[in-house]
C-alpha positions as CSV (number, residue, x, y, z in Angstrom):
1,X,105.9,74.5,73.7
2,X,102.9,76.8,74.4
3,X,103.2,80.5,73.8
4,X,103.4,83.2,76.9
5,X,101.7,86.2,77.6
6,X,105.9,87.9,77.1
7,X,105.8,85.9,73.5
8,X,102.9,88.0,72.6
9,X,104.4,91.0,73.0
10,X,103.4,92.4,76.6
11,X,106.1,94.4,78.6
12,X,107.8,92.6,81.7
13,X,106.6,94.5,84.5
14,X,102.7,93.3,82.8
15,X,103.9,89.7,82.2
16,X,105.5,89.3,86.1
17,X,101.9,90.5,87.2
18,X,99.6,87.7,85.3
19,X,101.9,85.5,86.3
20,X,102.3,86.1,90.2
21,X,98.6,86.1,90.2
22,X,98.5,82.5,88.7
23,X,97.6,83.6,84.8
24,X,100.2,81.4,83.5
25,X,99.2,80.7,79.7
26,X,97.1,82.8,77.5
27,X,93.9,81.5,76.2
28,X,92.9,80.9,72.6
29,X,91.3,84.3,72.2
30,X,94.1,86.6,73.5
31,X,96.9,84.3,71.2
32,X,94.8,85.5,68.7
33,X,94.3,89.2,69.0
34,X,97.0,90.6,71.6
35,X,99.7,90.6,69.3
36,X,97.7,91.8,66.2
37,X,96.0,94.5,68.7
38,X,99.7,96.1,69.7
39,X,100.6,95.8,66.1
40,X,97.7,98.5,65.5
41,X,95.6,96.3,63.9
42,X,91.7,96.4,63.8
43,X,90.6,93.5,65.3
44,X,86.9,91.5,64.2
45,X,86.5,89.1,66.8
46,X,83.8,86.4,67.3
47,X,83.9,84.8,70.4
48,X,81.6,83.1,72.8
49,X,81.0,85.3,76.9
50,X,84.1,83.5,79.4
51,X,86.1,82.6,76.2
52,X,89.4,85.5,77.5
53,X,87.9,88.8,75.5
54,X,88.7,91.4,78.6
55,X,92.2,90.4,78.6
56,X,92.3,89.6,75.0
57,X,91.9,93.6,74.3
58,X,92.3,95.1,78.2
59,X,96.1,94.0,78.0
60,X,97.4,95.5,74.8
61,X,95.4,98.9,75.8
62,X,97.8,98.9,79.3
63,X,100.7,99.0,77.1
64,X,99.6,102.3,75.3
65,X,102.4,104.6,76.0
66,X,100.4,108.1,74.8
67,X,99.8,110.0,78.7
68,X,95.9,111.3,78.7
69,X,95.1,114.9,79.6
70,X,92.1,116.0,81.2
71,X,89.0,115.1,80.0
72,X,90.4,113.2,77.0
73,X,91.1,109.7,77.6
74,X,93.6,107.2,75.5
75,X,91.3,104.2,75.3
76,X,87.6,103.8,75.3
77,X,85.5,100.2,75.4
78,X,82.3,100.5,74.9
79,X,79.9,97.6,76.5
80,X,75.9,97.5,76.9
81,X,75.5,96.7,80.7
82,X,76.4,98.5,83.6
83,X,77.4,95.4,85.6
84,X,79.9,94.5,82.2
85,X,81.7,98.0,82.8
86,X,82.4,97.5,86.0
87,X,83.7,93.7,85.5
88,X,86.2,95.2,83.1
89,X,87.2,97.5,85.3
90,X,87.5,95.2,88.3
91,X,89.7,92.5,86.5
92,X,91.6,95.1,84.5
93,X,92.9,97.4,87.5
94,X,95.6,95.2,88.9
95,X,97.2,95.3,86.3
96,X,96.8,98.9,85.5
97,X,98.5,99.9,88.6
98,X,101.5,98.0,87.4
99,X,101.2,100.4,84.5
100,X,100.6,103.3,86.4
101,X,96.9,103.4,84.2
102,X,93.9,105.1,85.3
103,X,91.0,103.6,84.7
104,X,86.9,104.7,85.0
105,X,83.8,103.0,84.5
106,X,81.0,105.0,83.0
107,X,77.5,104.2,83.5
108,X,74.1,105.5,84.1
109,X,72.0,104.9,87.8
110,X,74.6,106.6,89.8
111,X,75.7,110.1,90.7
112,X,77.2,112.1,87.5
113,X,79.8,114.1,90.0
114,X,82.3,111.2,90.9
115,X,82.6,109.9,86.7
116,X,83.6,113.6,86.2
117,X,86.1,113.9,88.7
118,X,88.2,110.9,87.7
119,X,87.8,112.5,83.7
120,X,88.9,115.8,85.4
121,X,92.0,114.0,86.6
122,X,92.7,112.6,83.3
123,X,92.1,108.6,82.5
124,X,94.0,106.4,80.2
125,X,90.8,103.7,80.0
126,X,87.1,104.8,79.8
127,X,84.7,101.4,80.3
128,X,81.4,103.0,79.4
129,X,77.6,102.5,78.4
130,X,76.4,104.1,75.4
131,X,73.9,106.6,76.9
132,X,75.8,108.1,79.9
133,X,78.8,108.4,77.6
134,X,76.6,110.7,75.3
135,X,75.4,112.8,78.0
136,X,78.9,113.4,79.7
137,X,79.5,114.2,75.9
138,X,77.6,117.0,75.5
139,X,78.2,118.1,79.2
140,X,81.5,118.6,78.1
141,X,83.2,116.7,80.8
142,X,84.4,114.2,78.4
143,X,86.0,114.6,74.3
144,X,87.3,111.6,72.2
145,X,89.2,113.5,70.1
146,X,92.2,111.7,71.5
147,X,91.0,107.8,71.4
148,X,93.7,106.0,70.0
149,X,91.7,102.5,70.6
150,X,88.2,102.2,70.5
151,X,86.8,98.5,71.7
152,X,83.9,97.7,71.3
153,X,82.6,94.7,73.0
154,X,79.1,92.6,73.1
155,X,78.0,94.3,69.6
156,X,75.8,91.6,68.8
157,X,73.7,92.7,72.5
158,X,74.1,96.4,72.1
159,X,72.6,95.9,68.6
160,X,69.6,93.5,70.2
161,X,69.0,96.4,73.2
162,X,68.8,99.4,70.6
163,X,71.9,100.7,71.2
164,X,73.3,101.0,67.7
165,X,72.4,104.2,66.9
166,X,74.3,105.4,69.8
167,X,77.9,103.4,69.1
168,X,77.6,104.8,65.8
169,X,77.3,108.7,67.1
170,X,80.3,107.5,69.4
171,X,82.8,106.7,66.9
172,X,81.9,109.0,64.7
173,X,83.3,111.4,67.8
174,X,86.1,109.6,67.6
175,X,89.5,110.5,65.1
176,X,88.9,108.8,61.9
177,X,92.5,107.5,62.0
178,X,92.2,105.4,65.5
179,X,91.9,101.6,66.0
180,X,88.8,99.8,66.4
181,X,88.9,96.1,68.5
182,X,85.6,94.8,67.9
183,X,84.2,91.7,69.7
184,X,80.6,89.8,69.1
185,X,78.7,86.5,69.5
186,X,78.0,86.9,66.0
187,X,78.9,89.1,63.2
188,X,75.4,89.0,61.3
189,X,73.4,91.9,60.6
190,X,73.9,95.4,62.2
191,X,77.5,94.4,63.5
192,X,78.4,93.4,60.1
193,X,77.4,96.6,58.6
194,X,79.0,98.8,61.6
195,X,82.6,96.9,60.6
196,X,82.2,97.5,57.0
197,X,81.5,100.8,57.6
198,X,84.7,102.0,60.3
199,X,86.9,99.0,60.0
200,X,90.1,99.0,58.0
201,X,91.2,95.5,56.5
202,X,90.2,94.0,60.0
203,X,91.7,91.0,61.3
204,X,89.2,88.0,61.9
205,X,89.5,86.3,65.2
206,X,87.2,83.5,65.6
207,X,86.7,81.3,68.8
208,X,83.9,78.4,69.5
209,X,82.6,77.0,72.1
210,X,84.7,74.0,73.1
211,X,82.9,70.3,73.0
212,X,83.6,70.1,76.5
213,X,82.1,72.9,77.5
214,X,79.0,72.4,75.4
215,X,78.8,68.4,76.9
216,X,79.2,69.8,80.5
217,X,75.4,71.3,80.5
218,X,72.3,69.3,80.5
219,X,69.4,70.8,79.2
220,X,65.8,69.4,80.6
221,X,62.4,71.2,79.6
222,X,60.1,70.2,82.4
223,X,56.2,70.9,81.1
224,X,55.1,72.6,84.2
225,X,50.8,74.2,84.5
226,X,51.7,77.8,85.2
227,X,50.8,78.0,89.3
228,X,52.8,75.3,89.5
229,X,56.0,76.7,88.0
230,X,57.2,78.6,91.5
231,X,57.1,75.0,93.3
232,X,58.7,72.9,90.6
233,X,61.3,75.8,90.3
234,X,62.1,76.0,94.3
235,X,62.3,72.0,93.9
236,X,65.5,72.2,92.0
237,X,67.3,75.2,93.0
238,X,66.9,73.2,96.3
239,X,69.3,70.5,95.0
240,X,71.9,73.7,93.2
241,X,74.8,75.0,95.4
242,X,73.9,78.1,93.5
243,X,71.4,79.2,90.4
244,X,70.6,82.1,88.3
245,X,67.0,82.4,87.1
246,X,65.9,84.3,83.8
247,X,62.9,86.1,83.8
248,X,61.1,88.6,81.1
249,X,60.2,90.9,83.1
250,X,61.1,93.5,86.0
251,X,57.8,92.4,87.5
252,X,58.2,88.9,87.4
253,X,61.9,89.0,88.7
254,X,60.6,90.5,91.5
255,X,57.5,88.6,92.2
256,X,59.9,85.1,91.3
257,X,62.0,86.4,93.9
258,X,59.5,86.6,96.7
259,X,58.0,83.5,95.9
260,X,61.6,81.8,96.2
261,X,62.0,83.8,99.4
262,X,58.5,82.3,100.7
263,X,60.1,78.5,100.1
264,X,62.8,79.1,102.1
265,X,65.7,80.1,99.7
266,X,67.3,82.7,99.7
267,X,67.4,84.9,96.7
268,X,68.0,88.4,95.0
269,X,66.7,90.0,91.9
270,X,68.7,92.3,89.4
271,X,66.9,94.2,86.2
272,X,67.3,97.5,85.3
273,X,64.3,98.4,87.8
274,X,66.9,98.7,90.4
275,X,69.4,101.0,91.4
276,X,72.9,100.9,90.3
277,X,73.4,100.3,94.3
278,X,71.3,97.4,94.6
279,X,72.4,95.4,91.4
280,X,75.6,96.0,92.5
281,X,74.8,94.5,96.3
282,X,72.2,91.7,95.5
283,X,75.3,90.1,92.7
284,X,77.6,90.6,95.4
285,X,75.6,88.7,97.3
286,X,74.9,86.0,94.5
287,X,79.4,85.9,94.2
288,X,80.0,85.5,98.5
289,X,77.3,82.9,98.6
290,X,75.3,85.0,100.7
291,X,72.1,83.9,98.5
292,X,71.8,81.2,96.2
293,X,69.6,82.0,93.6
294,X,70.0,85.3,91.6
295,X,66.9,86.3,89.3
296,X,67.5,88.8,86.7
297,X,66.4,89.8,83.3
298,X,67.4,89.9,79.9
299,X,68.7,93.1,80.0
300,X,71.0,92.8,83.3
301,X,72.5,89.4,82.0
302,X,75.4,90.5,80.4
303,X,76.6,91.4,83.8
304,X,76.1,88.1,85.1
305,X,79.8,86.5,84.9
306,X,80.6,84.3,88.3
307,X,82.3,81.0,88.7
308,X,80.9,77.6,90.0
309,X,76.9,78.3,89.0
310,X,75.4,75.0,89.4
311,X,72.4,75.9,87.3
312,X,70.4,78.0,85.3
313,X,66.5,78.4,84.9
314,X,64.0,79.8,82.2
315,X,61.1,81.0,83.8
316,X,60.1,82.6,81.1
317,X,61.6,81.3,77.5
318,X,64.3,83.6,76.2
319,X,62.7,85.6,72.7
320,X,65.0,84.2,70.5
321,X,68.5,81.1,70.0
322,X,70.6,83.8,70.9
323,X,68.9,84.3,74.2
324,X,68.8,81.0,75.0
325,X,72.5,80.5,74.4
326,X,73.8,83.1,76.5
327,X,71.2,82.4,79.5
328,X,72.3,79.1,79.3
329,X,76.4,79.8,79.4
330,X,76.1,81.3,82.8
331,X,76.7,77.5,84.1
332,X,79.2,75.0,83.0
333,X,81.8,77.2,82.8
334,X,85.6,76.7,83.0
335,X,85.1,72.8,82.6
336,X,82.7,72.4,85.0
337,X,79.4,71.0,84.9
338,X,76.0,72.5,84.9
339,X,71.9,71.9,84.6
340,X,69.8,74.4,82.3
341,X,66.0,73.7,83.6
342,X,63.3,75.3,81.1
343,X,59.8,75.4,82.7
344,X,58.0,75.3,79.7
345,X,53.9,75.8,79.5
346,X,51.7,74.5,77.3
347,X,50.9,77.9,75.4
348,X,54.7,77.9,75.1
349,X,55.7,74.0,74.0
350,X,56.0,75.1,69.8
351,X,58.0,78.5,70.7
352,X,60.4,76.6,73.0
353,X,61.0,73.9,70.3
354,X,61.6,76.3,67.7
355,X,64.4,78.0,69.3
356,X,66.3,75.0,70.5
357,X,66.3,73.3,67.5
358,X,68.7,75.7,65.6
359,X,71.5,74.6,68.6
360,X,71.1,70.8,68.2
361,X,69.8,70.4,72.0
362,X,66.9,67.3,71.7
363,X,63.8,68.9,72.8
364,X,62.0,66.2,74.8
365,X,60.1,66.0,78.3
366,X,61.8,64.9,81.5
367,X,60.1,64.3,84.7
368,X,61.8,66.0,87.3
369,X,62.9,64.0,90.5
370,X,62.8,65.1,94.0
371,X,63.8,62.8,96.5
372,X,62.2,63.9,99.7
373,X,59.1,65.1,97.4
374,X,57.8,68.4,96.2
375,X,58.6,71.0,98.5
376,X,56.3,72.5,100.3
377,X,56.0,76.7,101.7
378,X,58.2,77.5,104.1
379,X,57.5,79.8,107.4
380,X,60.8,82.0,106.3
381,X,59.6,85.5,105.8
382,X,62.4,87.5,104.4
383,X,62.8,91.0,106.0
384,X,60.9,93.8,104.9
385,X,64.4,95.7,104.9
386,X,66.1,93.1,103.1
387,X,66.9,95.5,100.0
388,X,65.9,98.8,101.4
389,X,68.4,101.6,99.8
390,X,69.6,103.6,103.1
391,X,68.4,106.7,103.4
392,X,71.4,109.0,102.0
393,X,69.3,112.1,100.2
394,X,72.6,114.6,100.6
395,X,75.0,112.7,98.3
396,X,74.7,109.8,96.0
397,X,76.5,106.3,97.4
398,X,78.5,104.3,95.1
399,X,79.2,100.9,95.1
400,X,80.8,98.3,92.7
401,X,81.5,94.8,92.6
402,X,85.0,93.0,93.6
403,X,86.7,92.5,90.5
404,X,88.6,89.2,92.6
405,X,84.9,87.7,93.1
406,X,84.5,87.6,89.1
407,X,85.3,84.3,87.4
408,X,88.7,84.3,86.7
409,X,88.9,81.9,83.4
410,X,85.7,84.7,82.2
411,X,87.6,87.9,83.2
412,X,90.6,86.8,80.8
């Protein structure tokens, strides 16, 4: 007989809400830690994104009994992306207000003044980003003097994106004696040497990649002459319900975006160009179905965690394995199948083939196949409004995504 969520060790009133909304059995990940997490144990997790991590530490931190005061929260998860804070937040707070928890997402790209009225108020969970955390820091609107548990989740990308200098002035904040969760893709590097460092006798929690999951996604690698890259790629996200689309640059997620736009499909860009605002409205866009193609960067990728993605594009190659991997996981998710397309130049044949190889995927040529042909421009011209921020100068404007939109296998 499987274990339950209540044979971890989670209270009833927590248990009676996973299961009314249709969380019946606990994935490998949270068997793993959510036990050893309310036991007070540090926790050294390596797990692939969408393997259960938010509810693999979110649970246990719901069940912390301690009642915050102002300014001093209980909990705090640290994560690179804004889009990542509020995920966590959004499939977290249903089950908080079974606990009576307050949560907060802090980020940068939005107004300070509402993140310092919900710290006023006194918040069991802060979900934050390394920088704005440091500024409300030495604001004063925020001590961690009274974190009991200290997650700290996507290491591995917060080390890639320069952030390790900042989780370390973090926790040194923090009371030596409190419990640190920490979860990564890998534990090479800069996150092993932040472990050895703060961890105490961690315990190792190590999830792959299931072979289904890997066999779902076919990878192609379409050699493509470089002004012929926008036609070949409007070709196939013409055949996806839906598709995400990985570029380098803020520049060339916006000029991909337009050129999608000018063939017809409809699509939205999201890099760290934007405004809080208009990531948040262009992925909510990407989860209703409102668009079907979502182009975003590197940086902004993290964020990025939505059911049913038929495929996934490389523009641009991704800099390194790593990359490539998690680009790539945004489809085939949850059993289902998926299509990873890299349009690959000639300058860019030997650095494509040298990241692949490291995964096992075959690195060979395959012609593309459109059955009415290759598409041609379209007469659509998006509106020149179509992402205009409204025009709001007294006050700053807020908006997040739905946590119910997210993934729901992911946002375990």
């Amino acid at each position: 007989m499987q274990d339950t969520f209540r044979d971890l060790g989670l209270s009833g009133a927590l248990c009676t809400e996973l299961e009314r909304s249709g969380f019946d059995q606990p994935f490998p990940i949270q068997l793993q830690s959510i036990e050893k997490i309310l036991e007070g144990r540090d926790i050294l997790g390596r797990a692939p994104t969408g393997s259960g991590k938010t509810f693999a530490f979110g649970l246990p931190l719901l069940e912390i009994k301690t009642k915050p005061s102002r300014r001093r929260p209980v909990s705090l998860v640290l994560t690179p992306t804004r889009e990542l804070a509020s995920q966590i937040v959004g499939a977290l707070e249903p089950f908080a207000k079974v606990k009576n928890k307050r949560l907060a997402a802090i980020y940068g790209g939005v107004s300070y003044l509402p993140q310092r009225k919900k710290l006023d108020m006194g918040v069991d969970i802060v979900v934050a980003c390394p920088g704005r955390l440091l500024d409300l820091i030495e604001q004063g609107s925020i001590y961690l003097d009274s974190i009991e548990t200290l997650v700290i989740d996507e290491a591995d990308r917060m080390a890639d994106m320069g952030f390790m200098p900042d989780v370390k002035r973090i926790v040194d904040l923090t009371t030596p004696g409190r419990q640190i969760v920490l979860f990564s893709a890998t534990l090479d590097s800069d996150v092993a040497k932040l472990t050895k460092r703060y961890q105490h006798e961690p315990f190792t929690v190590e999830v792959e990649a299931s072979d289904e999951e890997i066999s779902n996604v076919r990878h192609e690698f379409w050699a493509v002459k470089r002004d012929k890259k926008m036609q070949y790629m409007a070709g196939a996200i013409a055949s996806f319900d839906s598709a995400i689309i990985f570029s380098r640059t803020r520049h060339g997620a916006e000029s991909i975006m337009t050129g999608l736009r000018k063939y017809g499909i409809r699509a939205e860009s999201i890099h760290g160009g934007k405004s809080q605002a208009q990531r948040s409205r262009a992925l909510e866009k990407f989860i209703d179905k409102k668009v079907s193609a979502l182009v975003a960067t590197d940086v902004c990728a993290r964020g990025i965690d939505v059911e049913n993605v038929s495929g996934v594009v490389h523009y641009d190659p991704p800099e390194d394995s790593k990359d490539y991997v998690h680009r790539s996981g945004r489809t085939g998710r949850a059993g289902q199948s998926g299509v990873v397309i890299s349009l690959v130049g000639d300058d860019q044949i030997r650095k494509v083939k040298k990241l692949v190889q490291p995964l096992g995927i075959e690195f060979s040529f395959t012609k593309p196949d459109f059955k009415d042909g290759m598409p041609e421009m379209s007469t659509y011209e998006p509106r020149q409004d179509y992402d205009r921020e409204p025009q709001n100068r007294g006050r700053s404007r807020r908006i997040q995504p739905r946590g119910r939109s997210y993934a729901r296998s992911s946002s375990r």
